[in-house]
Each structure stands twice: as structure tokens, then as C-alpha cells.
DODODREN-716977 format. One record per residue: z, y, x of N, C-alpha, C, O in turn. Coordinates in pm, whole numbers, padded with zeros to 5 digits, always signed. Layout:
! DODODREN-716977
ZYXZYXZYXZYX ...
END
This chain:
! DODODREN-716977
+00000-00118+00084+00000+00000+00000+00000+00123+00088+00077+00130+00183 -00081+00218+00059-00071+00369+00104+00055+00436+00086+00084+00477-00026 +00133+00452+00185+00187+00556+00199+00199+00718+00166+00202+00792+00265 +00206+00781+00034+00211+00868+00000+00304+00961+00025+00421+00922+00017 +00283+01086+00055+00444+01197+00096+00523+01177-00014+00501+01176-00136 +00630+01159+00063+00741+01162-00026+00801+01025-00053+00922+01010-00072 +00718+00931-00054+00750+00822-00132+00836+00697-00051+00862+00587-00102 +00871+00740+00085+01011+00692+00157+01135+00738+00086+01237+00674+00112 +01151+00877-00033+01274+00885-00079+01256+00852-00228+01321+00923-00305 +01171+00747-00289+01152+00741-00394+01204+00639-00448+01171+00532-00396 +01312+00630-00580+01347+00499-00615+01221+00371-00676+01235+00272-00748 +01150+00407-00637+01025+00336-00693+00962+00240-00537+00902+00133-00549 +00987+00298-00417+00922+00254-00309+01012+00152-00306+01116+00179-00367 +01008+00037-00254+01185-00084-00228+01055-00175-00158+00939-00187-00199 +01114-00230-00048+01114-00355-00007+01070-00435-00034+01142-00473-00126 +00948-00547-00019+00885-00653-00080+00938-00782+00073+00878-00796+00179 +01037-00839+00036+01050-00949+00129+00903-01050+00148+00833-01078+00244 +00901-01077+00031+00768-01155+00030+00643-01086+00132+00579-01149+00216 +00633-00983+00110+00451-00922+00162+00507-00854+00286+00420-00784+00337 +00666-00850+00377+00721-00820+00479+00675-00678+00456+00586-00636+00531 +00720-00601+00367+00637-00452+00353+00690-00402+00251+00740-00480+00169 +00696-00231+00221+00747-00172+00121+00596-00148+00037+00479-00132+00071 +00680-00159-00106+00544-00105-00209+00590-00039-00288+00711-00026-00268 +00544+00030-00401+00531+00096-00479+00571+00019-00629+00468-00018-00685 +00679-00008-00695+00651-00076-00807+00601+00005-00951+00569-00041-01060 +00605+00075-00926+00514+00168-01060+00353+00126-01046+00286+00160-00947 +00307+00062-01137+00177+00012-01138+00095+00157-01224+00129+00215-01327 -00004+00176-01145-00095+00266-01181-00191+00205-01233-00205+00084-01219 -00305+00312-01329-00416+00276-01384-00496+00297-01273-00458+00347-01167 -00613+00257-01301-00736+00260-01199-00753+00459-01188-00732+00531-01090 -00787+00490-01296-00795+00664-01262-00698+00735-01189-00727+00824-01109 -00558+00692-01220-00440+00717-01128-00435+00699-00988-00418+00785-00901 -00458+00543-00974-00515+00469-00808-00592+00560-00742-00551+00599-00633 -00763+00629-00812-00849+00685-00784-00843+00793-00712-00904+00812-00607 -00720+00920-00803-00703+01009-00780-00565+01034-00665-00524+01144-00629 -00517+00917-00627-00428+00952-00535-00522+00893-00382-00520+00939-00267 -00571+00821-00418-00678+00779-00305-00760+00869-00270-00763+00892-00149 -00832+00931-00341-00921+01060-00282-00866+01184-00268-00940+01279-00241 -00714+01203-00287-00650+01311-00224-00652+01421-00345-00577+01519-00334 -00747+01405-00473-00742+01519-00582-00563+01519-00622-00520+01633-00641 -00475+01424-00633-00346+01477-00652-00274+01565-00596-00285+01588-00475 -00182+01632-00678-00105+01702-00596+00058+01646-00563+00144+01704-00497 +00065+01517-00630+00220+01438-00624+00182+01367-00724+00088+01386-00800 +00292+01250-00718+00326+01158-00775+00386+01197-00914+00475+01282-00905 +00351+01149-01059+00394+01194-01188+00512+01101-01178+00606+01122-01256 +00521+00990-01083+00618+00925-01126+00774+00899-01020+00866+00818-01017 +00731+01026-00941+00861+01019-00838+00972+01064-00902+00978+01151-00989 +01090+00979-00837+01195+00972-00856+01279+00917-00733+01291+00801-00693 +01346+01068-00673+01490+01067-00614+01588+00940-00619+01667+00895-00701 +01539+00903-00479+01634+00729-00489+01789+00839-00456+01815+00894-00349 +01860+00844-00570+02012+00945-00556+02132+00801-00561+02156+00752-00672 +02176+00763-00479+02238+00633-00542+02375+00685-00555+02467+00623-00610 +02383+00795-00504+02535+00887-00550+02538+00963-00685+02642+01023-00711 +02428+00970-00780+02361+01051-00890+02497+00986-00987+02564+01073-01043 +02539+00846-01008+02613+00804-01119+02776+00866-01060+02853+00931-01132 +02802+00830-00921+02925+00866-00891+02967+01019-00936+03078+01048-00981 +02836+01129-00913+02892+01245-00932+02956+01263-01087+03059+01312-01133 +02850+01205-01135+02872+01204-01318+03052+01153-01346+03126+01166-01444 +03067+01108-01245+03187+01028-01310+03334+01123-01291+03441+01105-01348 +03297+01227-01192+03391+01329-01158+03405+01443-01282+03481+01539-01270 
END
């Protein structure tokens, strides 16, 4: 999988033991695929802040 900015802090990027490699588990459509491949995006619609402290704060 391509490496997109950003997407080392994304709760969506994780670890694939199997394929020894990180991926992306948000499955895109082909027009989605398209447009991050030829660079017309400007970010990911589907990033999300891996915050694993996000529930602790709530709890204060």
C-alpha cells in the first residue's frame, strides 16, 4: 500500500502481521483509489487521529 501523508498517525493505518507490512483498513472505491493515486486529493476523507489517550481524557 502507498503511503500517504499523514497516515503513520492514523487509526486506520495498523499492522498486517500476515503481509509483514502496514495497510490501510478503510477500503476505498476505485474513484477514491484513483484520485489519491494521481495526486488530485488534497487528504484523506477518512483520517482519523490514532488518540489512544482521547477516552482517558473524557473520563476526567
Amino acid at each position: 500500500m502507498t503511503n500517504f501523508s499523514g497516515c503513520d498517525s492514523c487509526r486506520h493505518y495498523v499492522f498486517n502481521e500476515d503481509a509483514d507490512g502496514y495497510e490501510c483498513l478503510v477500503n476505498l472505491d476505485e474513484d477514491e483509489t484513483a484520485r489519491f493515486l494521481s495526486g488530485m486529493s488534497d487528504g484523506c476523507p477518512y483520517y482519523s487521529r490514532d488518540d489512544e489517550y482521547a477516552v482517558v481524557r473524557k473520563q476526567n
